[in-house]
N, C-alpha and C positions, 0 to 999 in steps of 0.2 A: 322374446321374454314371455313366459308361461304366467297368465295374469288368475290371481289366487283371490278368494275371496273368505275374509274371515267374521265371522257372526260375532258378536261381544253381547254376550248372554248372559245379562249380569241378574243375581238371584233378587226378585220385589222387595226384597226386605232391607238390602239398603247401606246395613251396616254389621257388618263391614263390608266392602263394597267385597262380590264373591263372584266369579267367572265359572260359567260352564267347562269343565275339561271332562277329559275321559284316560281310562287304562285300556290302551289297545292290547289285544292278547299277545302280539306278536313284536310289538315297537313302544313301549312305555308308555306316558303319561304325554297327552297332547290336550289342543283345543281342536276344534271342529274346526274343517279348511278343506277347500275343494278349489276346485278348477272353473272358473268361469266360463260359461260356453259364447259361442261366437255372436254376437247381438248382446248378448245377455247383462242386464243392470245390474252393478257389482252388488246394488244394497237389496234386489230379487235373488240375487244367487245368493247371500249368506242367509237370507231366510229358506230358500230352498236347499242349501245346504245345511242347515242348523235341524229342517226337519230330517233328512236324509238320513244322516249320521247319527243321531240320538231323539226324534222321534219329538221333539220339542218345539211347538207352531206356534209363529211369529204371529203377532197385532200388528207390530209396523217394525221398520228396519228405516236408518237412516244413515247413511255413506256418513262418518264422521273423518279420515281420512286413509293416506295408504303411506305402504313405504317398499322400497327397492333395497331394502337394507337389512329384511328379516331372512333370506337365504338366496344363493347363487342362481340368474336367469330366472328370478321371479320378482313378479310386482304384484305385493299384500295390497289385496283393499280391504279397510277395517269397517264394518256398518255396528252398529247400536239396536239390539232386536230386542225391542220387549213381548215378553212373551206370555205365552194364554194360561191361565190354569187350566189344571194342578201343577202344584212346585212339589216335588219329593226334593228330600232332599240328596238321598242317592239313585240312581235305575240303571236298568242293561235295558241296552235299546241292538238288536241285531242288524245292522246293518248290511244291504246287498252288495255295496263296492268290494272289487276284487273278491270273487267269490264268496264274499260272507262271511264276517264278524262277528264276535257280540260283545260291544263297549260295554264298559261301568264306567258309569258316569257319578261326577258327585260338584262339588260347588269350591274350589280353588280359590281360596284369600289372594287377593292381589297385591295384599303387603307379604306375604306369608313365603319359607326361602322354593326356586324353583327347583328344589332335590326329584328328581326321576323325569323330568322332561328335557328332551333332545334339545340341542340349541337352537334348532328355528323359533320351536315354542318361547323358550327363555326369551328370545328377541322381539317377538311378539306380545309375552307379557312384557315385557321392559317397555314395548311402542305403546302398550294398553294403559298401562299406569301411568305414565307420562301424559297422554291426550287425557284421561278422566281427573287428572289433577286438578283442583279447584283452587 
């Protein structure tokens, strides 16, 4: 099982509560998610993945939980990054994976409906909303 690590990049401000996502040029409307490497702390990977992918560096990251149930032969670990200013509220951050990207990024209502994201996404906001319920 291919173990994934996803950052929960929620914008300082609070409210509404609003998740980092991005428009991949080639695969629609995602959140930040990479691949854990071999040793590697799930709650260091989604901070090193959250800079990776959209250029945005962690203060601290905290493993809040995972799940086996966001897509087939993968186990999500979800961490909590707060993160450094500046907060824009939209950016392209070019990204090296797979030959090279360049996301637009912007800040995703977690109540707000999931129109243009693949169903891993959907799943994973569904696990995000759920764990940040108060």
């Amino acid at each position: 099982m291919i173990q994934k690590a996803c950052p929960i990049a929620l914008h300082p401000d609070g409210a509404p509560l609003r998740i980092a996502a991005f428009a991949h040029p080639q695969a629609g409307l995602q959140l930040v998610k990479g691949t854990i490497e071999t040793g590697e702390n799930p709650a260091r990977a989604a901070a090193r993945e959250l800079f990776e992918e959209s250029g945005l560096e962690t203060k601290s990251a905290i493993l809040i939980g995972d799940s086996r149930t966001i897509a087939d032969d993968q186990h999500w670990h979800f961490s909590l990054c707060r993160i450094a200013p500046p907060v824009r509220e939209r950016w392209q951050h070019y990204c090296q994976d797979d030959g090279g990207h360049l996301f637009k990024f912007f800040w995703h209502a977690l109540d707000a409906p999931y129109d243009g994201f693949a169903e891993p996404f959907q799943n994973a906001l569904d696990w995000t909303r759920h764990a940040l319920k108060t």
